[in-house]
C-alpha positions as CSV (number, residue, x, y, z in Angstrom):
1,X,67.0,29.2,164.8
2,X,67.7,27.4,168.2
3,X,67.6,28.5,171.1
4,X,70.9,26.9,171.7
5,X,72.5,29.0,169.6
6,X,74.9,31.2,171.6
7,X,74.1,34.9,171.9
8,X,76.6,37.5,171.4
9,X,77.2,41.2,171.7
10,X,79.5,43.6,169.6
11,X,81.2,46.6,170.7
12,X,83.2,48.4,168.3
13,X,85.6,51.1,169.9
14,X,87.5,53.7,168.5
15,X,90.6,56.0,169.6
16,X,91.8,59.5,168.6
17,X,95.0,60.2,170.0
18,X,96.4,63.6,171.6
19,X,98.3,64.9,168.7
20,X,101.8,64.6,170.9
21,X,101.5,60.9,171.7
22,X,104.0,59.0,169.3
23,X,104.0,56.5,167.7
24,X,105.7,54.0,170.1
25,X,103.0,55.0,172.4
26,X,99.9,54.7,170.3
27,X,101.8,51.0,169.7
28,X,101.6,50.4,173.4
29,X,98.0,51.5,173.8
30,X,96.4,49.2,170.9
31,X,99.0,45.8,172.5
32,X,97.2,46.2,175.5
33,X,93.8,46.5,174.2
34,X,94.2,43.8,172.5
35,X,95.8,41.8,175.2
36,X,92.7,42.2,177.6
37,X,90.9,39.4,175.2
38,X,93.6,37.1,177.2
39,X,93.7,39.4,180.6
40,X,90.2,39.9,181.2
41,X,88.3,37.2,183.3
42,X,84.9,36.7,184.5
43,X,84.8,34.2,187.6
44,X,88.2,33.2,186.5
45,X,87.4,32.4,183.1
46,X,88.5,34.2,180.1
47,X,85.1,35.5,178.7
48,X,86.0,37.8,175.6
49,X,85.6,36.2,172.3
50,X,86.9,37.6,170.2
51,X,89.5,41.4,169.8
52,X,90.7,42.5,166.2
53,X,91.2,46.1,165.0
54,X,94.4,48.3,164.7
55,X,95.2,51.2,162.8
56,X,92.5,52.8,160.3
57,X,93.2,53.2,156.7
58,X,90.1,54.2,155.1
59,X,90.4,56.7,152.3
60,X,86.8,58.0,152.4
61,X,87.7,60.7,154.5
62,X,85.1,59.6,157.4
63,X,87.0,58.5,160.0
64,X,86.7,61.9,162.4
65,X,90.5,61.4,163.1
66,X,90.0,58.2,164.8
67,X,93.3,56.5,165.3
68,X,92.7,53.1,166.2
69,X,89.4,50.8,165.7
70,X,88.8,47.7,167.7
71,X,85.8,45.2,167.5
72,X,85.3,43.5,170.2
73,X,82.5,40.1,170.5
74,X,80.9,38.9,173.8
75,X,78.9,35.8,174.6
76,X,76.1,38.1,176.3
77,X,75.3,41.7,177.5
78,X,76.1,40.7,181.1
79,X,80.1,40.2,179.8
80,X,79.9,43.0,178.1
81,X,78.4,44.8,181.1
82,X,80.6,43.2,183.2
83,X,84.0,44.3,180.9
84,X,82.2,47.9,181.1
85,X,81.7,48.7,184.9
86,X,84.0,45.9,186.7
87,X,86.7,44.2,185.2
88,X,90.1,44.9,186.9
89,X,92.0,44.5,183.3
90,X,89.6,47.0,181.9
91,X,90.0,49.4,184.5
92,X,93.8,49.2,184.4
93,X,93.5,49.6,180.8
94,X,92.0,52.7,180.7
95,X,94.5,54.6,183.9
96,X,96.3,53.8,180.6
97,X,95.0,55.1,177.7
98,X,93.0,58.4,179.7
99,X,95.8,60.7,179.4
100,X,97.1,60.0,175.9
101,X,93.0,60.0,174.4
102,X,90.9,62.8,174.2
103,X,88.0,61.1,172.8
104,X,87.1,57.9,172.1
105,X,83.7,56.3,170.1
106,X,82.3,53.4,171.2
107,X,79.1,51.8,169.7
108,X,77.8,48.8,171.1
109,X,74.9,46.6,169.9
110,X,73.5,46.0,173.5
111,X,70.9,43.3,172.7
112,X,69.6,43.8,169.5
113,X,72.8,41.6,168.2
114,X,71.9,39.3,170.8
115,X,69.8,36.2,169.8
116,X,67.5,36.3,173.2
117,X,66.0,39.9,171.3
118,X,66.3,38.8,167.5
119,X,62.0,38.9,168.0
120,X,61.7,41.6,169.3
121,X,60.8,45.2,167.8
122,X,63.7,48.1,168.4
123,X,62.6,51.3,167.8
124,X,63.4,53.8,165.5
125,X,67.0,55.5,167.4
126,X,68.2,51.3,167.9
127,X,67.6,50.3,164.4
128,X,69.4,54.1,163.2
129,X,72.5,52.5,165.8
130,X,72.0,49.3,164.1
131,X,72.4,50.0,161.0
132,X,75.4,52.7,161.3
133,X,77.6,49.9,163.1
134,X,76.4,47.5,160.0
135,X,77.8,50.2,157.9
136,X,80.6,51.1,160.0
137,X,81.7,47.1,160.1
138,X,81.2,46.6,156.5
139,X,83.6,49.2,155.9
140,X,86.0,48.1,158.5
141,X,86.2,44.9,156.6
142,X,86.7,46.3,153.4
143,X,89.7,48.5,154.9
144,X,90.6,45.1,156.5
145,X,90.9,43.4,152.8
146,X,92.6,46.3,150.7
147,X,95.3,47.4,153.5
148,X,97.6,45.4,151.3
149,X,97.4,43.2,148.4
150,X,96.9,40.2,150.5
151,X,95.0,42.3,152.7
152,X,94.2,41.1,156.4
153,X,92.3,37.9,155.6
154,X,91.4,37.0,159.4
155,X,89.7,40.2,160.6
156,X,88.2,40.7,157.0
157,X,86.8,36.7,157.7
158,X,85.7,37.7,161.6
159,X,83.6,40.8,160.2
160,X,81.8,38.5,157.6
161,X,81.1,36.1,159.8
162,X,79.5,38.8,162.6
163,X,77.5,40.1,159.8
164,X,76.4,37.4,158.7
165,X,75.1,36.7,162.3
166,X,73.3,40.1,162.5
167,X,71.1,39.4,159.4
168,X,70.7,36.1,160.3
169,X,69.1,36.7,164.2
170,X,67.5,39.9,163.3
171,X,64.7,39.1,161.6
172,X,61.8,41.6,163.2
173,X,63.4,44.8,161.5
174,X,63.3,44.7,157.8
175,X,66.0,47.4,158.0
176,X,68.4,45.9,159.9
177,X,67.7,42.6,158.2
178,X,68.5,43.5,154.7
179,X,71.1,46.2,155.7
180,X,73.0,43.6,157.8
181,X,72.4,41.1,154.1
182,X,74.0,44.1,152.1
183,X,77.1,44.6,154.5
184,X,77.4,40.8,154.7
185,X,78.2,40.9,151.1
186,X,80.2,43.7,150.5
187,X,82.2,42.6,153.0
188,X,82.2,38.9,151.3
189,X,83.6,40.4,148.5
190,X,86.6,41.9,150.3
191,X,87.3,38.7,151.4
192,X,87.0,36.7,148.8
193,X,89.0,39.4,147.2
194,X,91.7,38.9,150.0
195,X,91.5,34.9,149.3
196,X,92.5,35.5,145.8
197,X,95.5,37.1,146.6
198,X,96.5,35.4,149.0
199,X,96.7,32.1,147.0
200,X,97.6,33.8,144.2
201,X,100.9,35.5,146.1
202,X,101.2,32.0,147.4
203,X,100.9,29.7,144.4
204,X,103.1,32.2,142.7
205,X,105.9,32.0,145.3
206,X,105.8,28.3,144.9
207,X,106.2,28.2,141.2
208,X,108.9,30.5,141.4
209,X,111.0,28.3,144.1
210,X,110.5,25.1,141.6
211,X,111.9,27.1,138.9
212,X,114.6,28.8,140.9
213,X,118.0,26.3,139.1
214,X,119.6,24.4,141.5
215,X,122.9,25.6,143.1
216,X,125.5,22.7,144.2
């Protein structure tokens, strides 16, 4: 791999709400998470790659009454230190959400998704962190693919591809290597699941409009 190729961090957070906060609110919360991708700048520059989440829907059961789940990608650990401990956007963003959520999970890769430490040898608590988030993504996608029939083909497509990096730069754990090989494919097969429909939905649609009789 070059060392060109860019380096990035992921940081997956999760809200449960207080049980009073309604709907409307909960709304309000995730639109300005998900605005800070735009809001948040670094020297003036926008430096957040990447923010998809929303609701959960898993039906596994696991969730831990986690509302709302947001992945988040940065170009290094010094954004997302940065976004962490200093950004304004960030910090206005959570006078926000504080008093509406009583607890909130956030696992972040640090710089074992990073390629600068793809060499080198985590120990035994990182890779455990590791490969929960692998899992934790892997199922994220899935519930990205089967919230509909269409399902939601971009963020399904974004968790592929950050999988995909993962087993791809991490190559001095066996264990997160081939872990991050098995979520990259279940995950693939959401998508591609969430592909099919899609065109399907679509090419049906069309057939169904060139059959429709004319009306003069």
């Amino acid at each position: 791999m070059s060392s060109s190729t860019p380096a990035f961090v992921t940081h997956v957070v999760a809200f449960k709400y207080k049980p009073q906060v309604s709907t409307t609110e909960r709304h309000l919360v995730a639109s300005k998470f998900l605005a800070l991708q735009d809001s948040a700048t670094f020297n003036g520059d926008k430096y957040i790659i990447s923010i998809t989440g929303g609701l959960q829907n898993s039906n596994e059961g696991l969730h831990k009454g986690m509302d709302h789940v947001f992945v988040v990608q940065f170009g290094s650990v010094e954004h997302r230190d940065y976004y962490d401990k200093e950004d304004a956007a960030h910090g206005e963003f959570k006078v926000i959400v504080l008093p509406v959520n009583p607890a909130t999970l956030i696992v972040s890769a640090f710089a074992a998704f990073t390629h600068e430490q793809h060499n080198g040898h985590p120990g035994v608590a990182l890779k455990v962190l590791v490969v929960i988030t692998e899992a934790f993504l892997a199922s994220l996608g899935w519930g990205y693919a089967f919230s509909s029939r269409k399902g939601d083909l971009a963020g399904a497509a974004v968790l592929v591809y950050t999988l995909w990096g993962i087993y791809d730069f991490q190559t001095s754990s066996k264990l997160i290597h081939y872990f991050g090989l098995g979520a990259f494919i279940v995950s693939l097969f959401a998508l591609v699941k969430s592909l099919y429909f899609t065109f399907q939905s679509d090419s049906v649609a069309s057939t169904s409009d060139e059959r429709a009789p004319l009306v003069g």
